[in-house]
VOBA-1610 file (N, C-alpha, C; in pm, whole numbers, padded with zeros to 5 digits, always signed):
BEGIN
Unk+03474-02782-19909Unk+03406-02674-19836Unk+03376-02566-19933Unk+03269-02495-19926Unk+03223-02376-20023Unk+03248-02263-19925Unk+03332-02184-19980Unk+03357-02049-19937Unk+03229-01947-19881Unk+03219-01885-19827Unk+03080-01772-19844Unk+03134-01659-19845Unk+03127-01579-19911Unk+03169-01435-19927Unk+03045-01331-19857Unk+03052-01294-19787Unk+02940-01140-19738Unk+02987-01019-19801Unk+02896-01004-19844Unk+02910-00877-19969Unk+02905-00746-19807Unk+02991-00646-19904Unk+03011-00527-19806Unk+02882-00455-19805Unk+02808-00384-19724Unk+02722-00307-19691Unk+02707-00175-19821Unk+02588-00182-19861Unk+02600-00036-19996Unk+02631+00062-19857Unk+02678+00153-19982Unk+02727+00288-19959Unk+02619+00392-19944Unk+02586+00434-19829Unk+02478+00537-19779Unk+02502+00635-19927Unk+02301+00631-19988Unk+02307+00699-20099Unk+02311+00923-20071Unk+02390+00946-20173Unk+02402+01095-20133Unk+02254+01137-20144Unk+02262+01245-20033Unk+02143+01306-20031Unk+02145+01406-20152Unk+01998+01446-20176Unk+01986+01501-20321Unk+02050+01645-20313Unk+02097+01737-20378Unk+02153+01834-20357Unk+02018+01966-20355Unk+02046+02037-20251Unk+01961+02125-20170Unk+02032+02303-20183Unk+02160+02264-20208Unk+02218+02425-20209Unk+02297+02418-20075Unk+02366+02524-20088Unk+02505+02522-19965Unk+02414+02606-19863Unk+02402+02558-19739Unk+02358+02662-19628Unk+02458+02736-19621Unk+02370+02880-19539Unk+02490+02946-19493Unk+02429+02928-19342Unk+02607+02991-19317Unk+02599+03006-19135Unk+02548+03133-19081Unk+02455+03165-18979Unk+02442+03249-18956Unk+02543+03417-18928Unk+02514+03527-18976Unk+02599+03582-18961Unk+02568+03686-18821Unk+02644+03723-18759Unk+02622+03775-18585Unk+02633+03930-18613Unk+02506+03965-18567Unk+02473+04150-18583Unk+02515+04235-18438Unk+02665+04251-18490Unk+02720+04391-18409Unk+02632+04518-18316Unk+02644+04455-18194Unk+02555+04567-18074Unk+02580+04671-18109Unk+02543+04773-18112Unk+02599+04938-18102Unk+02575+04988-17985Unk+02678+05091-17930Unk+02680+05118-17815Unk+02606+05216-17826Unk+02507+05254-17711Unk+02410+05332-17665Unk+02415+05502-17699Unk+02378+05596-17768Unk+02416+05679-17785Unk+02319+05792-17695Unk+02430+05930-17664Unk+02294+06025-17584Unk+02214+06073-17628Unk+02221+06097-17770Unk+02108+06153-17809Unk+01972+06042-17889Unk+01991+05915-17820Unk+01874+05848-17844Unk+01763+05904-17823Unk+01680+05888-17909Unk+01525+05950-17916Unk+01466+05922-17808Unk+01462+05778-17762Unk+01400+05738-17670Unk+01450+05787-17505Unk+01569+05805-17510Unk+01620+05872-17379Unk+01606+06013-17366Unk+01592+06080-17508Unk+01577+06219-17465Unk+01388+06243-17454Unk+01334+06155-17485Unk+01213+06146-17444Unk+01154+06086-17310Unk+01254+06001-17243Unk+01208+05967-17099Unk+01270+06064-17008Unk+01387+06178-17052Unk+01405+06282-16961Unk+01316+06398-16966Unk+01297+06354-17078Unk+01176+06546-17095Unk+01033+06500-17013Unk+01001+06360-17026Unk+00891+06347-16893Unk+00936+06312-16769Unk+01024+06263-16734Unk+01095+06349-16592Unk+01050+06461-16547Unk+01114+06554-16636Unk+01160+06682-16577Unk+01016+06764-16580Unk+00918+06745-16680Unk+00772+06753-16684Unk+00701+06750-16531Unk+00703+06639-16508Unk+00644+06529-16418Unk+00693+06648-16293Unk+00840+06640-16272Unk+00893+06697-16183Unk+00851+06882-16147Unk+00846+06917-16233Unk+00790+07072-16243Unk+00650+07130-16248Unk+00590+07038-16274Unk+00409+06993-16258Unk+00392+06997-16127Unk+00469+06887-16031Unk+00418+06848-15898Unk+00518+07005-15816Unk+00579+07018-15880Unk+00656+07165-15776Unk+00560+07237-15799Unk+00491+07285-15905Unk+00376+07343-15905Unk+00258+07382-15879Unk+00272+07254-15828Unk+00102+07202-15761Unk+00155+07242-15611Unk+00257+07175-15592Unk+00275+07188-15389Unk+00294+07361-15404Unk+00377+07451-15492Unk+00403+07561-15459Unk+00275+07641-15439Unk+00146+07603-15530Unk+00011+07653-15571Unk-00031+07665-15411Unk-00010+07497-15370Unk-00103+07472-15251Unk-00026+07541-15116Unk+00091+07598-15127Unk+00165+07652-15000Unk+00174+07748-15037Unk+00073+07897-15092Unk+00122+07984-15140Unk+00085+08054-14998Unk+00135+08064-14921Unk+00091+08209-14783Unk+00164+08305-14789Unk+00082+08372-14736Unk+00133+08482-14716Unk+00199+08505-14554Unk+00324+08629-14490Unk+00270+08614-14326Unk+00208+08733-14290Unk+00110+08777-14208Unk+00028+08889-14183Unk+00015+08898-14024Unk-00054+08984-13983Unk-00092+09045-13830Unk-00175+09011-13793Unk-00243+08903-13685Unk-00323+08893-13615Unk-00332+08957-13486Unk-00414+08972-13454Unk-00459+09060-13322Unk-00394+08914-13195Unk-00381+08955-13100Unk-00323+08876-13009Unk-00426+08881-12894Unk-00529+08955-12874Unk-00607+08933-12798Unk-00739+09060-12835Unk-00872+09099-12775Unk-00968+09148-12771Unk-00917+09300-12810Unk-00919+09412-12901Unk-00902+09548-12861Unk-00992+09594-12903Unk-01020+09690-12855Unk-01137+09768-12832Unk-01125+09956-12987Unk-01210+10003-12987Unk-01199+10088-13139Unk-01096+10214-13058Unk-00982+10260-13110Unk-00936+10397-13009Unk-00807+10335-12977Unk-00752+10199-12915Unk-00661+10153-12870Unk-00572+10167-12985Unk-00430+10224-12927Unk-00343+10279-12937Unk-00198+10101-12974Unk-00195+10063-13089Unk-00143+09964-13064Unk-00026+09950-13064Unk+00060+09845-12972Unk+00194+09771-12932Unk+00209+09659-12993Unk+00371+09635-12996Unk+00426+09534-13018Unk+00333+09368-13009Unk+00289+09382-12864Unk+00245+09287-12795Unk+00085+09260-12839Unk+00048+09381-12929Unk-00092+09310-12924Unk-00100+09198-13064Unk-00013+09240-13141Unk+00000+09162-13242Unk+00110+09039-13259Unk+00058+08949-13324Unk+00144+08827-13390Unk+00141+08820-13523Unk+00250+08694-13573Unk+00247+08703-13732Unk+00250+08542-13768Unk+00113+08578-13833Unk+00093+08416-13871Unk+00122+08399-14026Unk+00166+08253-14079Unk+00150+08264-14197Unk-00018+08208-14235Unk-00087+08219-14329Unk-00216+08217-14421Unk-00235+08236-14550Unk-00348+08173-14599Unk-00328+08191-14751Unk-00496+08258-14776Unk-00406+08388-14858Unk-00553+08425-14870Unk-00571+08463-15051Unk-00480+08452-15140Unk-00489+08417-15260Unk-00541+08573-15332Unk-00622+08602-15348Unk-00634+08755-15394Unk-00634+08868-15285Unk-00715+08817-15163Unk-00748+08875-15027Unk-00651+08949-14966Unk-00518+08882-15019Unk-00393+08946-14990Unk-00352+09098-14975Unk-00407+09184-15071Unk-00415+09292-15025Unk-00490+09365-14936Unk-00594+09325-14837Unk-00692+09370-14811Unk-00618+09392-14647Unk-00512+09225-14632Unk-00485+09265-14520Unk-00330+09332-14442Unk-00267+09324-14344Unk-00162+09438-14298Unk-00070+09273-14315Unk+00025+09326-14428Unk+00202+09207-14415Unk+00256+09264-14287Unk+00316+09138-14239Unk+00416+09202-14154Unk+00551+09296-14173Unk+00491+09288-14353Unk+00635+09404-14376Unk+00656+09567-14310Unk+00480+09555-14244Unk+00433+09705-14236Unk+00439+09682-14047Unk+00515+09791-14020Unk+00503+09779-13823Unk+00378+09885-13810Unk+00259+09869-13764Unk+00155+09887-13707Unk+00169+09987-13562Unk+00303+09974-13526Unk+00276+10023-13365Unk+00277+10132-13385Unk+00162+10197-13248Unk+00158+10338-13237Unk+00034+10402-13344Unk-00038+10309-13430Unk-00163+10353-13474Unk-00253+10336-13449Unk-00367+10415-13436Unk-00505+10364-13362Unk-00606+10254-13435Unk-00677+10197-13336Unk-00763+10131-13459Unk-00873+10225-13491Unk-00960+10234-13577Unk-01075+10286-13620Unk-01184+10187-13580Unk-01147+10071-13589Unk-01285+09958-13517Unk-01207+09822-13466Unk-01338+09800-13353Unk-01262+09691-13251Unk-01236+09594-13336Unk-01191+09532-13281Unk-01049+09363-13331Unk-01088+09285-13282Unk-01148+09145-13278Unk-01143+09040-13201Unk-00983+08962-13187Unk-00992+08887-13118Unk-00868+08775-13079Unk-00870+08711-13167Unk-00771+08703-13246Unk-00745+08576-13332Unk-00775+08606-13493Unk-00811+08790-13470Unk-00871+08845-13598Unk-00762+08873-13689Unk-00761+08827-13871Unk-00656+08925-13916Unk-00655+09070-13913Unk-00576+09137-13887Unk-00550+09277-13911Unk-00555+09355-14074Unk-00724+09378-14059Unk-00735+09472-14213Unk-00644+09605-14230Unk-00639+09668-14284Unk-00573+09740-14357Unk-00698+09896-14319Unk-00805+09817-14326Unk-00910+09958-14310Unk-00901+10026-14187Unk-00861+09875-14104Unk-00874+09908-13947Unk-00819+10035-13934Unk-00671+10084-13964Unk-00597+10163-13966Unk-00614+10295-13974Unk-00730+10324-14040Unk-00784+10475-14128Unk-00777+10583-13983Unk-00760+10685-14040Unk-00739+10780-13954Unk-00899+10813-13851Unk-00868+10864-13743Unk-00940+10874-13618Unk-00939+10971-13596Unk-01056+11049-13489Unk-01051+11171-13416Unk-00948+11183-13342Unk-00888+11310-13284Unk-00776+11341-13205Unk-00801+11252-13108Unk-00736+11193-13044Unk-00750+11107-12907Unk-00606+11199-12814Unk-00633+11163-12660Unk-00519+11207-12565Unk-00528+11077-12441Unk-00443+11062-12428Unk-00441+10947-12303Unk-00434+11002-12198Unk-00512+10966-12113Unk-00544+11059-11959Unk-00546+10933-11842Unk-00455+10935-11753Unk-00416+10899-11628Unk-00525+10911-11569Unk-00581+10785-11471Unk-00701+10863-11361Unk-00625+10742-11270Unk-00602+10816-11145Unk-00588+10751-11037Unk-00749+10650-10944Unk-00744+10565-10921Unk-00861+10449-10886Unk-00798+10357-10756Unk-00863+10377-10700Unk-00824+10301-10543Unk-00818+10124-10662Unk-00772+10071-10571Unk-00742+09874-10632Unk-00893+09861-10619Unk-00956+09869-10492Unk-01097+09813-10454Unk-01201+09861-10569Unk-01200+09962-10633Unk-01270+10025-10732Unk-01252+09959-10866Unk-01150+09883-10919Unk-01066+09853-11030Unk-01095+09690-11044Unk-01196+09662-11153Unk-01202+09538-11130Unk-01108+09451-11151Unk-01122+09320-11087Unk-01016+09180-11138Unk-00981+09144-11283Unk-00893+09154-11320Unk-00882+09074-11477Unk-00883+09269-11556Unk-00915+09341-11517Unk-00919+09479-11655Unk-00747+09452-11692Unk-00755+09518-11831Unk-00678+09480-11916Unk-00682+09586-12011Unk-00525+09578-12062Unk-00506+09683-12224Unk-00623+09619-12310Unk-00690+09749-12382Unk-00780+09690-12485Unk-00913+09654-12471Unk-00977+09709-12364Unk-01103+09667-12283Unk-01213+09819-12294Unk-01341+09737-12290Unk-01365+09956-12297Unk-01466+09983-12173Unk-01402+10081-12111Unk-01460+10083-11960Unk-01531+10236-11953Unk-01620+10188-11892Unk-01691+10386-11797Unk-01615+10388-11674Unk-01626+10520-11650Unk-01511+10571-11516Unk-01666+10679-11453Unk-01700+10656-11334Unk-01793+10705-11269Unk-01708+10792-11156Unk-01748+10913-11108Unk-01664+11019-11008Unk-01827+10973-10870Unk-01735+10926-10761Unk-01889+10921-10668Unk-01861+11035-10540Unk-01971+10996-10432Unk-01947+11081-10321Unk-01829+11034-10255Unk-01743+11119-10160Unk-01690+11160-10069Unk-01730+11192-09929Unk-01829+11106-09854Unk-01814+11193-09749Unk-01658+11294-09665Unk-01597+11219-09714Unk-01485+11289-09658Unk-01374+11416-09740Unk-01464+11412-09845Unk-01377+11496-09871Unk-01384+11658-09825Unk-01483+11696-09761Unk-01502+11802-09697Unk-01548+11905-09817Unk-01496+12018-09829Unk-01500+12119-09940Unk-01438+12119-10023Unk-01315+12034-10051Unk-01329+11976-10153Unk-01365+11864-10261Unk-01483+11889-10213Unk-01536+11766-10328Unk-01674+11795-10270Unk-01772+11678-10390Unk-01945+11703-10330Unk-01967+11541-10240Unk-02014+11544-10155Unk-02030+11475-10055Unk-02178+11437-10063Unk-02263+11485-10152Unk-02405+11459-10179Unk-02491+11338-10240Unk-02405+11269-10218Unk-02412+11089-10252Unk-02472+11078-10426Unk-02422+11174-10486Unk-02405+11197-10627Unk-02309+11070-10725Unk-02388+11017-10831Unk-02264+10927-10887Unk-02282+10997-11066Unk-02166+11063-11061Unk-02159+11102-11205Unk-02076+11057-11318Unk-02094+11015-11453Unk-02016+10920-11560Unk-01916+11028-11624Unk-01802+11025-11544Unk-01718+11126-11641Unk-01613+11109-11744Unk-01647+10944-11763Unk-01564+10922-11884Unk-01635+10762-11957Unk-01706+10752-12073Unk-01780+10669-12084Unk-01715+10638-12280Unk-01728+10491-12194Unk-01675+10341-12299Unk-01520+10414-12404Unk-01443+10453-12279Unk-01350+10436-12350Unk-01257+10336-12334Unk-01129+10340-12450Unk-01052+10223-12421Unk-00931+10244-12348Unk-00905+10135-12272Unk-00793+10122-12172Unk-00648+10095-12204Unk-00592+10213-12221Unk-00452+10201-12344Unk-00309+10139-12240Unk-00374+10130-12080Unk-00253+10093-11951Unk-00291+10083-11864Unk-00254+09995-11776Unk-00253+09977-11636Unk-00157+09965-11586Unk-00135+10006-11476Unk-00029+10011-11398Unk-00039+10046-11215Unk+00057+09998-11129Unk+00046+10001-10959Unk-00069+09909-10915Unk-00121+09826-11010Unk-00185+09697-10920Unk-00075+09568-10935Unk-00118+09572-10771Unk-00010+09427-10710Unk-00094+09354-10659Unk-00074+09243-10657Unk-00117+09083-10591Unk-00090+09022-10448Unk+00013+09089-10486Unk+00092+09022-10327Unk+00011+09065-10180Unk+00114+09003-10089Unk+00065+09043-09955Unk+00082+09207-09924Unk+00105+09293-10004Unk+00145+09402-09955Unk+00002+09509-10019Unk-00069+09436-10116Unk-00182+09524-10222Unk-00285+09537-10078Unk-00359+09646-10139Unk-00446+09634-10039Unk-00566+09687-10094Unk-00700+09727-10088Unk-00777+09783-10172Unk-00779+09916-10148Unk-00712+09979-10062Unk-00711+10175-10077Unk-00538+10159-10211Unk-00480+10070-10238Unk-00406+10071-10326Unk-00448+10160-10493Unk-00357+10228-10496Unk-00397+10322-10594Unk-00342+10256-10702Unk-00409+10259-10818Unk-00386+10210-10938Unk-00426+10295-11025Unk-00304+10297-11142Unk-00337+10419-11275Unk-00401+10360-11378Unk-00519+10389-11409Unk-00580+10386-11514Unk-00589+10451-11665Unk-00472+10439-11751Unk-00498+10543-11858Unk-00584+10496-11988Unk-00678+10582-12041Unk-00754+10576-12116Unk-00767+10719-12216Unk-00791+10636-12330Unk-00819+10769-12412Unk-00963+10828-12428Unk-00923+10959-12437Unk-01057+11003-12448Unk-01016+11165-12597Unk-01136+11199-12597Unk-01137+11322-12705Unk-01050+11451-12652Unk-00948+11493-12726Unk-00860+11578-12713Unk-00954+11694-12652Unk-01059+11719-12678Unk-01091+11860-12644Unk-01165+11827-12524Unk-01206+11742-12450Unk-01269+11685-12378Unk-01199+11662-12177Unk-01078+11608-12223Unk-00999+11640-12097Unk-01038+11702-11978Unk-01004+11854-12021Unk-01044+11915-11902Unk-01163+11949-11869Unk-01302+11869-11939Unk-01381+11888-11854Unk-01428+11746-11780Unk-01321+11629-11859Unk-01328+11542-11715Unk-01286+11531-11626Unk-01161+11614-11607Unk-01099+11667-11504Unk-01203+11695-11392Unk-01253+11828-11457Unk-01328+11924-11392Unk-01466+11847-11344Unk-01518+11737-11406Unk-01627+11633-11363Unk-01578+11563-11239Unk-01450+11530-11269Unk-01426+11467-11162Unk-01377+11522-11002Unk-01373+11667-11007Unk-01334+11744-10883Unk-01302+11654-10717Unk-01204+11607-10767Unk-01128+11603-10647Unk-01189+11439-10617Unk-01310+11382-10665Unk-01370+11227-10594Unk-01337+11121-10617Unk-01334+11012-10554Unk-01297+10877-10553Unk-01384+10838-10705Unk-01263+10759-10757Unk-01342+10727-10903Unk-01376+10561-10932Unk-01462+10483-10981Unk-01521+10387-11024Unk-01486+10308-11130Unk-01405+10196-11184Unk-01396+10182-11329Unk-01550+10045-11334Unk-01646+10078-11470Unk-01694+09936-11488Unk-01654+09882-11581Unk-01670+09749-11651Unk-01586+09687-11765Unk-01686+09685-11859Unk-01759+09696-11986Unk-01790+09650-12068Unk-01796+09544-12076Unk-01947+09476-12086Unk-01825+09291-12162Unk-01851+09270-12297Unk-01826+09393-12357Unk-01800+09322-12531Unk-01685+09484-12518Unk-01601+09437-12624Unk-01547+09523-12710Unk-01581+09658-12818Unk-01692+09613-12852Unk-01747+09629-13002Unk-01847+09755-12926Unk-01727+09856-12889Unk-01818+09984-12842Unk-01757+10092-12972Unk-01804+10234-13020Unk-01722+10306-13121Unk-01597+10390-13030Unk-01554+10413-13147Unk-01448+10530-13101Unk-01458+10673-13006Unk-01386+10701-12916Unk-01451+10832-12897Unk-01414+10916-12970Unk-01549+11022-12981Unk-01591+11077-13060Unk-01471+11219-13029Unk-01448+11312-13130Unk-01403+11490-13116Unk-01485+11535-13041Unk-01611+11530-13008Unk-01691+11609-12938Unk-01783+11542-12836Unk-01704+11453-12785Unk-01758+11373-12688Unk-01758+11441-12526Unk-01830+11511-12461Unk-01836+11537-12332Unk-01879+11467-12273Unk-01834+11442-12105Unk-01875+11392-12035Unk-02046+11459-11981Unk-02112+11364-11942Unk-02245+11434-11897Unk-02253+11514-11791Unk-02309+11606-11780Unk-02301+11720-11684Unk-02324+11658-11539Unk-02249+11750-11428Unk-02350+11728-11305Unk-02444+11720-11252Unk-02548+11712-11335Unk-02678+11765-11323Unk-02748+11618-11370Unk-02702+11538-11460Unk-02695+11407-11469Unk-02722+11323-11367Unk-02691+11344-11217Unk-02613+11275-11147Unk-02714+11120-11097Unk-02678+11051-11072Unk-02773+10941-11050Unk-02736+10925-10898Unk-02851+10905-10794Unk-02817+10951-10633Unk-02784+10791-10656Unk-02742+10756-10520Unk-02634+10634-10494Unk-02796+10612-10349Unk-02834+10474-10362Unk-02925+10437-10300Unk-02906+10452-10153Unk-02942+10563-10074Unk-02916+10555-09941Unk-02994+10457-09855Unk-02903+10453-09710Unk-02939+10302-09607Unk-03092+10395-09569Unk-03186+10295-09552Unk-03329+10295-09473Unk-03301+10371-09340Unk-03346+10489-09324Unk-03342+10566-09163Unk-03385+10429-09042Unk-03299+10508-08936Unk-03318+10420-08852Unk-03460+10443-08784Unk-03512+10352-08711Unk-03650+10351-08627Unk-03637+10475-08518Unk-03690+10556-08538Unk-03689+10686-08429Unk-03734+10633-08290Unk-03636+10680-08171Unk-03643+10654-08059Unk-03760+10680-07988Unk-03881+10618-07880Unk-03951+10695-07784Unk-03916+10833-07700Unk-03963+10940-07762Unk-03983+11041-07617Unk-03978+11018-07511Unk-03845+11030-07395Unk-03855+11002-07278Unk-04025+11045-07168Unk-04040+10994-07100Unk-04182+11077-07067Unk-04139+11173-06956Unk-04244+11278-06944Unk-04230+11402-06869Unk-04314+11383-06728Unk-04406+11260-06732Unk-04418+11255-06600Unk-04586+11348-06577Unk-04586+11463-06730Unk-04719+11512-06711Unk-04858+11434-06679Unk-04857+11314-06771Unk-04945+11245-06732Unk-04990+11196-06662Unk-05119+11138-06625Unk-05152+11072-06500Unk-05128+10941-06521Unk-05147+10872-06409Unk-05089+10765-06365Unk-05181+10640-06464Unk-05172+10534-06482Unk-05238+10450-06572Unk-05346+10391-06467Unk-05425+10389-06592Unk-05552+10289-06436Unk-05540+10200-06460
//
């Protein structure tokens, strides 16, 4: 028998030499510091961002609060609590022109009428002729529906037949107090108990020196109020008189009645 020998497998040849790798070496995180550039640069536009837009809303809500008129007054009216409100508004330079509510208004006259809903200027305010508030007594029936503080009315003095000697009974209608303003009302009622001989006080201002000769216009007669229907009448004047008696505008008397036939006397002769 012949042996067979199997030769051992060569030996995997070395690879050619290349140099020793190295192993990678691992780069240490650093912990975050506060004064990173980049963080102190995303707070400063924050706080930018943030003070920009406060800026803008504060710009756009800048009001002021001021006095609006609360309803119609007329130039002369003597003002209250009640005629005014306080709104806020933005009026940006305008601001001075008109009355803050830092300033109380009551008890000064206006110099020119006010609409409803008007701001309250500052000019309005300017000083006025002497004014006096004068009481006139007015039956209800005379006194129209709806008159009101702040309205500007004529006051007419008419006939009396009844008032005898005192008063003129000559169907005379004279204006003894014209377009002033109505600073009160008072003694009109609604109820079942008002009636139209119900007396109601009418006070209105008129020119200090003026008074007693509307007094004296009005001698003793049933008086008239009419209403204006605008506001936008002037002030009364220092030297405003009422118009004389002599003024007087007659009050349209009723058509005479048809005069009766002469009974007959019988002189005549008989009819054919």
């Amino acid at each position: 028998m012949t042996d067979v020998r199997t030769a051992p497998p060569p030996a995997p040849a070395d690879p050619a030499p290349t140099g020793r790798l190295r192993a990678p070496v691992p780069r240490r995180v650093r912990a975050p510091r506060w004064l990173d550039l980049r963080l102190v640069l995303g707070v400063l536009l924050v706080l930018g961002s943030v003070l920009a837009g406060a800026r803008v809303v504060g710009a756009a809500d800048a009001t002021v609060p001021v006095w609006v008129a609360s309803g119609d007054l007329a130039a002369g009216t003597v003002l209250s609590a009640g005629d005014l409100v306080a709104v806020d508004v933005r009026l940006d330079d305008a601001a001075d022109r008109y009355l803050a509510t830092s300033t109380r208004p009551e008890g000064r006259t206006l110099a020119r009428a006010v609409r409803d809903g008007e701001l309250l200027p500052r000019s309005v305010l300017e000083d006025v002729p002497d004014l006096v508030q004068l009481a006139l007594p007015v039956q209800a029936g005379y006194v129209p529906p709806g008159l009101g503080r702040g309205q500007v009315v004529d006051v007419y003095a008419v006939a009396d037949p009844a008032a005898g000697a005192t008063g003129r009974a000559d169907g005379a209608v004279d204006l003894v107090v014209g377009a002033a303003p109505v600073q009160a009302l008072s003694g009109r009622t609604d109820g079942v108990l008002s009636s139209a001989s119900t007396t109601v006080q009418v006070v209105v201002s008129v020119a200090a020196g003026s008074a007693p000769d509307v007094l004296a216009a009005i001698g003793g007669r049933p008086l008239v109020v009419v209403v204006h229907g605008s506001v936008d009448a002037p002030a009364p004047s220092a030297g405003s008189v009422p118009p004389a008696p002599s003024s007087a505008v007659p009050v349209p008397s009723a058509p005479p009645a048809p005069a009766e036939s002469a009974p007959s006397t019988g002189a005549e002769g008989p009819p054919s």
